[in-house]
NULUMDO-480633 format. One record per residue (C-alpha): residue in three letters; x, y, z. Coordinates in steps of 0.25 Angstrom, whole numbers, plus 5000, padded with zeros to 4 digits. Layout:
BEGIN
<pt res="ALA" xx="X" yy="Y" zz="Z"/>
...
% end
This chain:
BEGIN
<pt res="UNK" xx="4918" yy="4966" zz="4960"/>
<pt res="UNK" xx="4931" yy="4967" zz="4955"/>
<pt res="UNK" xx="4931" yy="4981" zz="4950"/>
<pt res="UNK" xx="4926" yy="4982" zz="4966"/>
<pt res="UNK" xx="4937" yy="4976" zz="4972"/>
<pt res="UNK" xx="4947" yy="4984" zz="4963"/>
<pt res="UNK" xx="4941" yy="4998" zz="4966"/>
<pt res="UNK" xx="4941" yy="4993" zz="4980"/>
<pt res="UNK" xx="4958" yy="4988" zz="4979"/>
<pt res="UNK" xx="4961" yy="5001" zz="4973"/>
<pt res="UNK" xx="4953" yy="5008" zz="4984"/>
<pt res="UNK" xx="4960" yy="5003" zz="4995"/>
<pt res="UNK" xx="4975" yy="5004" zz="4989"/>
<pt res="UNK" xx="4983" yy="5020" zz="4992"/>
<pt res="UNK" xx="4989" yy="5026" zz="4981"/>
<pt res="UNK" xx="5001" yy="5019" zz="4978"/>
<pt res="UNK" xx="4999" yy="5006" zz="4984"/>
<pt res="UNK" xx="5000" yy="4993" zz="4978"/>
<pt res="UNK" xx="4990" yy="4981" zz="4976"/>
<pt res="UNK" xx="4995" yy="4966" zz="4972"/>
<pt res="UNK" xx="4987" yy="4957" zz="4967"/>
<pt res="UNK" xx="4985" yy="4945" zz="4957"/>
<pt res="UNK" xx="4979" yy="4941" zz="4947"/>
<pt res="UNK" xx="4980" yy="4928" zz="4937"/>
<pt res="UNK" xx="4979" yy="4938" zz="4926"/>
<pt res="UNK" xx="4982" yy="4952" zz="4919"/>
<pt res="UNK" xx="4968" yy="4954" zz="4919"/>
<pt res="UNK" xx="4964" yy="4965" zz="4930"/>
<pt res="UNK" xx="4980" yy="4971" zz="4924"/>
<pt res="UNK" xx="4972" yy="4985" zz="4918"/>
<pt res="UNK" xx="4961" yy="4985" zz="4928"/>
<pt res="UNK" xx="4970" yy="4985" zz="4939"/>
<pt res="UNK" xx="4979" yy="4997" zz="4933"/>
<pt res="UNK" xx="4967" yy="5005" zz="4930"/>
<pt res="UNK" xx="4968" yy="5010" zz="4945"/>
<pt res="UNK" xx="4982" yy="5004" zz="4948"/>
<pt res="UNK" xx="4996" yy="5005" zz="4944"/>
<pt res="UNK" xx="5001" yy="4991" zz="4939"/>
<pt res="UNK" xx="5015" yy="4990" zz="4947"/>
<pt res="UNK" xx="5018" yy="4975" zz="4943"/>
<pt res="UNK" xx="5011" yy="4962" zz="4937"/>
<pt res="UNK" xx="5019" yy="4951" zz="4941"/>
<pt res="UNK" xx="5016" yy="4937" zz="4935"/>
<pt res="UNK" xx="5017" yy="4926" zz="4944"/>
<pt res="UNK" xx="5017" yy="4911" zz="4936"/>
<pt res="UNK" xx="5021" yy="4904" zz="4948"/>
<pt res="UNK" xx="5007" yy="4905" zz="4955"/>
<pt res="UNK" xx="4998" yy="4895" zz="4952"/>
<pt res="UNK" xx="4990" yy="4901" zz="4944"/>
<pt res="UNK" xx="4999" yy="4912" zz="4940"/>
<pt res="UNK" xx="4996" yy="4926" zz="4943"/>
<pt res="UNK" xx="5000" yy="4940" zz="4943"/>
<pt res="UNK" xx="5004" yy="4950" zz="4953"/>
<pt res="UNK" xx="4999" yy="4964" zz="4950"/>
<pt res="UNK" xx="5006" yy="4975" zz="4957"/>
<pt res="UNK" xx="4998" yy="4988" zz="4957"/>
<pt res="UNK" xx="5000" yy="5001" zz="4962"/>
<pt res="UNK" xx="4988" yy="5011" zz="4964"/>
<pt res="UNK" xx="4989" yy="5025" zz="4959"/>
<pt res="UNK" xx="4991" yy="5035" zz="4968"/>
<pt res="UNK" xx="4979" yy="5046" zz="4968"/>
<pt res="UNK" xx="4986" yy="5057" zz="4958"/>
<pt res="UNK" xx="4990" yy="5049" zz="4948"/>
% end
């Protein structure tokens, strides 16, 4: 299921455009940059639990 729903994310996005999401780990950090340009990780302690704040880019089609 989750491969699913990130085929289906980086479907939907155009070249070049960004998603944001979080996550309470690194964990998805190399899966997501398989496909995905990593533009910013942000670690946010302040949010019960802590989390982080991915920042990725897609690739554009010639790259």
């Amino acid at each position: 299921m989750r491969d699913h729903i990130l085929v289906q994310m980086t479907q939907a996005l155009r070249p070049g455009g960004l998603l944001v999401l979080y996550q309470y780990s690194l964990h998805m950090k190399q899966t997501l940059a398989e496909e995905l340009i990593i533009e910013n990780i942000q670690f946010v302690p302040y949010n019960l639990p802590p989390v982080y704040v991915y920042t990725y880019r897609k690739k554009d089609d010639d790259a």
